[in-house]
N, C-alpha and C positions, 0 to 999 in steps of 0.2 A: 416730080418726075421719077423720083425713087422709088414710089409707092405702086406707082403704074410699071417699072419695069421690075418689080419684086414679085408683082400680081402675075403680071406674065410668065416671070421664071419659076411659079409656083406651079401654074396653069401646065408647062410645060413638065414639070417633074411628073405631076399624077401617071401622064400611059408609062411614064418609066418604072414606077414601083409597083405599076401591076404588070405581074411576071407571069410566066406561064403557068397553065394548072394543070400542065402533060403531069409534072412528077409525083402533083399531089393523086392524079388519077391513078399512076402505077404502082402507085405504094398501100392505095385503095384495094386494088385488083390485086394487089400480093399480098396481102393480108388476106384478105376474101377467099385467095385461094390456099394461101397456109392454112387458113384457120379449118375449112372443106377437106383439105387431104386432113387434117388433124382426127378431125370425126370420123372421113371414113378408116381411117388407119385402127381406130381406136373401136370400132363400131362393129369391124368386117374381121376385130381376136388379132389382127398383127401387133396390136400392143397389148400388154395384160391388164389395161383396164376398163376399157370398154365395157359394154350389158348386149355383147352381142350375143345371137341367138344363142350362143353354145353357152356361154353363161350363166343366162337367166333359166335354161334349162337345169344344167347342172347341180342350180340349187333350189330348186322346185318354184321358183319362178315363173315358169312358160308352160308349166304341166301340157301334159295331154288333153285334159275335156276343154274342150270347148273353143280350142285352137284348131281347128280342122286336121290335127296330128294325129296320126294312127300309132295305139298303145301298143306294142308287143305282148300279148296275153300270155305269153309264155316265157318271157323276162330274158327276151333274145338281147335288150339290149341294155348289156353292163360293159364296165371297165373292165380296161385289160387286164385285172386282178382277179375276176370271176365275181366281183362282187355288182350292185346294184350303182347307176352313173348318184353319184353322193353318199353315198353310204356313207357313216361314218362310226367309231367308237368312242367311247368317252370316259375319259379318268378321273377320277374325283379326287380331289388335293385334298391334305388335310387341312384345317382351319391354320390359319396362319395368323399370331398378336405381335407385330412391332412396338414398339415404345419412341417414342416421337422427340422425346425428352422432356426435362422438368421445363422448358423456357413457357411452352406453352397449355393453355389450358385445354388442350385436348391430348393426353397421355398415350393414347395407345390407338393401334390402327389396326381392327379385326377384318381378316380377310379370307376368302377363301373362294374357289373357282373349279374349272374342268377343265382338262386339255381337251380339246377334239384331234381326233387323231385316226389315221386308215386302220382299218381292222388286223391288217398284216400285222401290222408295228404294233399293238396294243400289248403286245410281249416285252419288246424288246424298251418300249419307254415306262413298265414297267418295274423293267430291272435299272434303269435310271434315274428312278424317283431321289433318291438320297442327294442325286447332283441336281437335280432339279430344285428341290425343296432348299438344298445352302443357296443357288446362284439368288432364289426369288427372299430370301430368308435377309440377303446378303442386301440387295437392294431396296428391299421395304425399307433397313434399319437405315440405309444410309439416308433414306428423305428425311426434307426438312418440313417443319410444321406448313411454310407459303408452299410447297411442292403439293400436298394433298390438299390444302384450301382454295386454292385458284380454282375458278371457274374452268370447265373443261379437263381438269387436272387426271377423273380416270381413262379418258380417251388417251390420254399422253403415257398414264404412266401402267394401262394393257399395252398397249404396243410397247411401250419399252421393253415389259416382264417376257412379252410374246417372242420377243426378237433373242430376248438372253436364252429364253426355253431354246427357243431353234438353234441356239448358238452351238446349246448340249446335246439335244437331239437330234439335229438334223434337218436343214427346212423343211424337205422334202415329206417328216413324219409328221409335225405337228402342226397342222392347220389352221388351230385357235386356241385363242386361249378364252373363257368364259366366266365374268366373271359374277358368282353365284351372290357375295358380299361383301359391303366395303363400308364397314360401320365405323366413325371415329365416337373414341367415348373414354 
């Protein structure tokens, strides 16, 4: 008779452990809908990463032919700088050779890149090469041999250099950093 009234009070627990699936549906539907404003927030330029239209224009992504966009043939539409919307200028670094140290069998780290940078400023980061060249002089020497062997390592370590340049420059001037080569030998 234990068997039969354990069966029972089994029989009875099941509708109680199934519980409602109101919460699991709202948290469905808030997700669903965070995830929707995320895109369009991101899609429609309110956040800076999106590839919305103004974007992928900007960087000749969305050109004129063959988009049904009408070109200005008379280059009515530039920045508010007078310049063309992308325009850019570019400065060439000197070659740059770190030394990695004796630990490892790859010695030295030959590098060298271009700033992209607004035509206005191609002066003024000009006359800041000197700080530019110690801060990036300053960071090569300090990697270590696993810093430039890792996989992915110069994605990590341009944005790093890109963020120091902007430190000295100014974000606003330097755009990019480019980089031309990254030979270890």
């Amino acid at each position: 008779m234990t068997d039969a009234t354990a069966d029972a009070a089994g029989e009875d627990d099941a509708p109680r452990r199934k519980g409602s699936k109101l919460p699991l549906l709202i948290g469905l539907l808030l997700a669903l809908l965070g995830g929707g404003g995320g895109f369009f927030a991101a899609f429609s330029g309110m956040l800076p990463l999106g590839g919305g239209p103004s974007a992928g224009a900007s960087e000749g992504h969305g050109g004129a032919a063959g988009t049904g966009h009408d070109a200005a043939p008379d280059g009515a539409h530039g920045d508010a700088h007078g310049g063309a919307p992308g325009a850019a200028g570019f400065i060439e670094l000197p070659q740059l050779v770190a030394s990695l140290g004796p630990v490892t069998a790859l010695h030295h780290l030959r590098f060298t890149a271009q700033l992209e940078v607004a035509p206005e400023h191609q002066a003024a980061i000009t006359q800041l090469m000197p700080r530019i060249l110690d801060v990036l002089n300053t960071y090569l020497r300090a990697l270590e041999p696993g810093d430039v062997e890792a996989q992915g390592a110069l994605i990590r370590l341009r944005a790093q250099m890109l963020r120091r340049i902007q430190m000295v420059a100014g974000e606003d001037r330097v755009h990019d950093l480019l980089v031309t080569e990254f030979v270890l030998n």
